[in-house]
N, C-alpha and C positions, 0 to 999 in steps of 0.2 A: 452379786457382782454382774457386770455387763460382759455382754456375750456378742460374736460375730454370728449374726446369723442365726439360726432360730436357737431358742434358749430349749436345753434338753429337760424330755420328757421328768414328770416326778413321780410318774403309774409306777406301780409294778405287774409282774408278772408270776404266775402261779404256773408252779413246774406238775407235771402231769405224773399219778401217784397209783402204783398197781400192788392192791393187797393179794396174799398168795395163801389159798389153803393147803397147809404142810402137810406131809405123811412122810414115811420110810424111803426116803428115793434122791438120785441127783436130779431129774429132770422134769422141767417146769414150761410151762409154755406163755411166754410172752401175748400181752394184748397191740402189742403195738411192734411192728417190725424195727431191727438194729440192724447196724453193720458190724456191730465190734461189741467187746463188754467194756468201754469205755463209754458207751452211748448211755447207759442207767450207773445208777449208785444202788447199790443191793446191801441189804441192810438184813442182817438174823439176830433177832431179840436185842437191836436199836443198836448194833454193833454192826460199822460199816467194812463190806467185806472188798477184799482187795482185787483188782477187776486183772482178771485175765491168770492172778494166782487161785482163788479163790471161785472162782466161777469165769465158765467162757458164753458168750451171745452174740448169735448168728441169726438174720432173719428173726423168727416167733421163739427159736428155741434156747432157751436156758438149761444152762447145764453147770451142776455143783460139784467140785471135788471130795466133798464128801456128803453123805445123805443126809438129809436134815429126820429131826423127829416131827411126831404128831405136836407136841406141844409147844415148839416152836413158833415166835411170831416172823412172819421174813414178808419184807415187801422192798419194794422197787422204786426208782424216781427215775425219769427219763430225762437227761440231761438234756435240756437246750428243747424238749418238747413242751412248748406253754399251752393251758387250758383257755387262755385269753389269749389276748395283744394287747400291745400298749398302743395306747391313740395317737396318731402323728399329731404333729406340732398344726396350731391353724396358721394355713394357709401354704405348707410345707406340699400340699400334693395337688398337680396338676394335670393335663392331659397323659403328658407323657406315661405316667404311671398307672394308667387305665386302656387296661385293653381292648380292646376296638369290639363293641357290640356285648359291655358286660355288664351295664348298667337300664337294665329294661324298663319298661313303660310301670309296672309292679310295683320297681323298686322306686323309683319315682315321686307312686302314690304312698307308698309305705310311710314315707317321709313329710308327707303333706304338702310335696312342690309340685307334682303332677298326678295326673289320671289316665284312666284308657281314655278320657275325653279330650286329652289333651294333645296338643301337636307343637311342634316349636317353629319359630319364627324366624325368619331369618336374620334376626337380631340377637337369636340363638337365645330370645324369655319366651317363654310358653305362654301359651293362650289356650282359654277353653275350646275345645271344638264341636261340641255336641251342640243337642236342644234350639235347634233353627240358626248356627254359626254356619257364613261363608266359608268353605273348605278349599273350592277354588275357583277359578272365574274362565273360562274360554269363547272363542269368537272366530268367528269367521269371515267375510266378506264378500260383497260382488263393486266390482268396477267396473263390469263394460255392459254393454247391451247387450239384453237377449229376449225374443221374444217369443209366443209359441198358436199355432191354432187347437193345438189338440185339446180334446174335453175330458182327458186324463191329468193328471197330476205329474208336473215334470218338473226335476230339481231347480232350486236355484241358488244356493248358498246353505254352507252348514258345519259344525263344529264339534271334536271329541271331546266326550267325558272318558277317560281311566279314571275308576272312580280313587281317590285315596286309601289309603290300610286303613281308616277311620268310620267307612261308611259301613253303611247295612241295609239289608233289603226296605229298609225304612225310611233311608234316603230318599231327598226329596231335588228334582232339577228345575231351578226358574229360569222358564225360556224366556227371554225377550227381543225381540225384534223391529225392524223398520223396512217399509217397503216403499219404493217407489215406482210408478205405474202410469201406464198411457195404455189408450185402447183409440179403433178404429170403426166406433159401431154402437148407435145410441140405444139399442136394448143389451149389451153385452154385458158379459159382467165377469170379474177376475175373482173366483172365489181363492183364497190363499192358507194355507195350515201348514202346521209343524207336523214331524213324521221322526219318526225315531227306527234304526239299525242295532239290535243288540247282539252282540260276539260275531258280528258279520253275516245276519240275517237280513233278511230282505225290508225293506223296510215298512212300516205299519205308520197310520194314522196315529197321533199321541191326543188325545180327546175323544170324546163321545155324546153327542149332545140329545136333547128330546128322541124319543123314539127310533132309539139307537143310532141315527146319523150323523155321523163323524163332522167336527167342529169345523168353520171354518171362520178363521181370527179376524178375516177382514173379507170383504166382499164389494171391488170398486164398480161401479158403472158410469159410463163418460156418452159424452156426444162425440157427435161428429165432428166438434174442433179439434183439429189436427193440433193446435197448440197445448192442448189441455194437459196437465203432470199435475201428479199429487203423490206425498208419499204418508205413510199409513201405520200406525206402531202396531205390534203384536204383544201380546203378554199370555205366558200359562204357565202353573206351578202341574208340572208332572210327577207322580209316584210312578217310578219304573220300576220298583220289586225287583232291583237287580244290584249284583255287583260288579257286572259285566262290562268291558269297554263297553261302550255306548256313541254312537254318532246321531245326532242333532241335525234335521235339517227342514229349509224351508221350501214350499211346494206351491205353486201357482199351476191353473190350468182358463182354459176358454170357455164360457157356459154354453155359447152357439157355436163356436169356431171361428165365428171375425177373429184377426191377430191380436193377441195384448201383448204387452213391450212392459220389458222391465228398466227402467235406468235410464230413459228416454222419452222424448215426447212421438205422435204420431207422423208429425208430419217433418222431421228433419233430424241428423244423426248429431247436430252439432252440442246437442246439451247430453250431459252426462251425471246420473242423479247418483246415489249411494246406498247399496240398501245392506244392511248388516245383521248378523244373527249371533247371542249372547248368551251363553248358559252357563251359568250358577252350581255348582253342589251344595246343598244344603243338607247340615248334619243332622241325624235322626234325634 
């Protein structure tokens, strides 16, 4: 016959069933706590006895009005306690009926919908996230002019990684970058690198090249024309062996200390170039 509404279960249910080794005595101890003797059906040699005349149960203890023998069979049934459940109806259970943080990444995999590699989307389907998957993407920027003489390393744009609950020291970050660049000095030269901040440490060169000295992604040298601008990509896949916040950044300096200018040419302030920095998490 047709039904409003989900058509009822046709499972059943298996009441939960405690045998009891008899001697000379009333009192017996429950596997399962009660409130009343109305919570079991108590049964002595398949004769069902009458609850609250016949026996009282409180908590774990049973207690008989009179003593049973050794040869006696007597067992128990827990009213309304099932060994199973019956399967809701499909499509009968939705958020509401799921408490908030009960369904973990485990159980997930258990089922063959997800993994510990997996993450979801904000389309709320899951996607793998492991084995070389973007996890997330962050960016930085510079818009205005800056220029520097020193022949140290002095910031110029840069961007966090938090890494995801996904990552592992295995994690991998692809830097990518763009620079643009003016200089005032025809042997000068703007060597440029990434540098990396881990949990708010000072920050370190992120590469190492020949003979241990530290990478650098681009290296301009310009003449004397004061017109002259170029900008310049960067690329590096970093292993930071960490799971730590992480800060990204990019570092320009002077090789002789004539001025180099970032975002501008040398000889007037009216052009204004863009230079931006891009990091990747990629999953172990």
């Amino acid at each position: 016959m047709p039904y409003l509404g989900s058509a009822p279960t046709t499972s059943f249910q298996t009441l939960a069933k405690q045998d009891f080794t008899t001697s000379a005595t009333t009192s017996y101890t429950l596997s399962n706590s009660v409130t009343s003797a109305n919570d079991i059906a108590l049964f002595i040699n398949n004769v069902r006895q009458e609850p609250t005349a016949a026996y009282s149960a409180s908590g774990t203890a049973l207690t008989l009005s009179e003593a049973t023998a050794g040869s006696d069979d007597m067992y128990c049934v827990y009213i309304g306690r099932a060994v199973g459940t019956i399967n809701p109806a499909s499509g009968s259970v939705g958020t509401s009926q799921l408490v908030d943080g009960s369904v973990s990444i485990a159980k997930l995999s258990a089922t063959g919908t997800a993994s510990s590699s997996t993450f979801l989307r904000g389309d709320n389907s899951f996607a793998e996230a492991g084995g070389g998957k973007v996890l997330q993407v962050q960016s930085g920027a510079l818009t205005t002019h800056i220029s520097t003489t020193s022949t140290s390393y002095v910031a110029v744009t840069n961007c966090s990684i938090t890494f995801s609950s996904l990552a592992s020291t295995s994690s991998k970050v692809l830097l990518l970058g763009q620079i643009g660049t003016s200089g005032n000095h025809d042997t000068g030269h703007m060597p440029v690198r990434f540098a990396r901040s881990v949990g708010g440490a000072s920050y370190s060169a992120v590469g190492v090249g020949t003979g241990g000295a530290t990478l650098n992604y681009t290296s301009a040298t310009y003449s004397t024309n004061g017109a002259y601008y170029d900008a310049y990509p960067l690329m590096f896949l970093d292993s930071p062996s960490t799971t730590s916040a992480t800060i990204y950044r990019m570092e320009f300096r002077s090789s002789n200390g004539a001025t180099q200018y970032i975002n501008r040419r040398n000889d007037d302030t009216h052009f204004c170039g863009l230079t931006t920095i891009i990091g990747l998490e990629i999953g172990a």
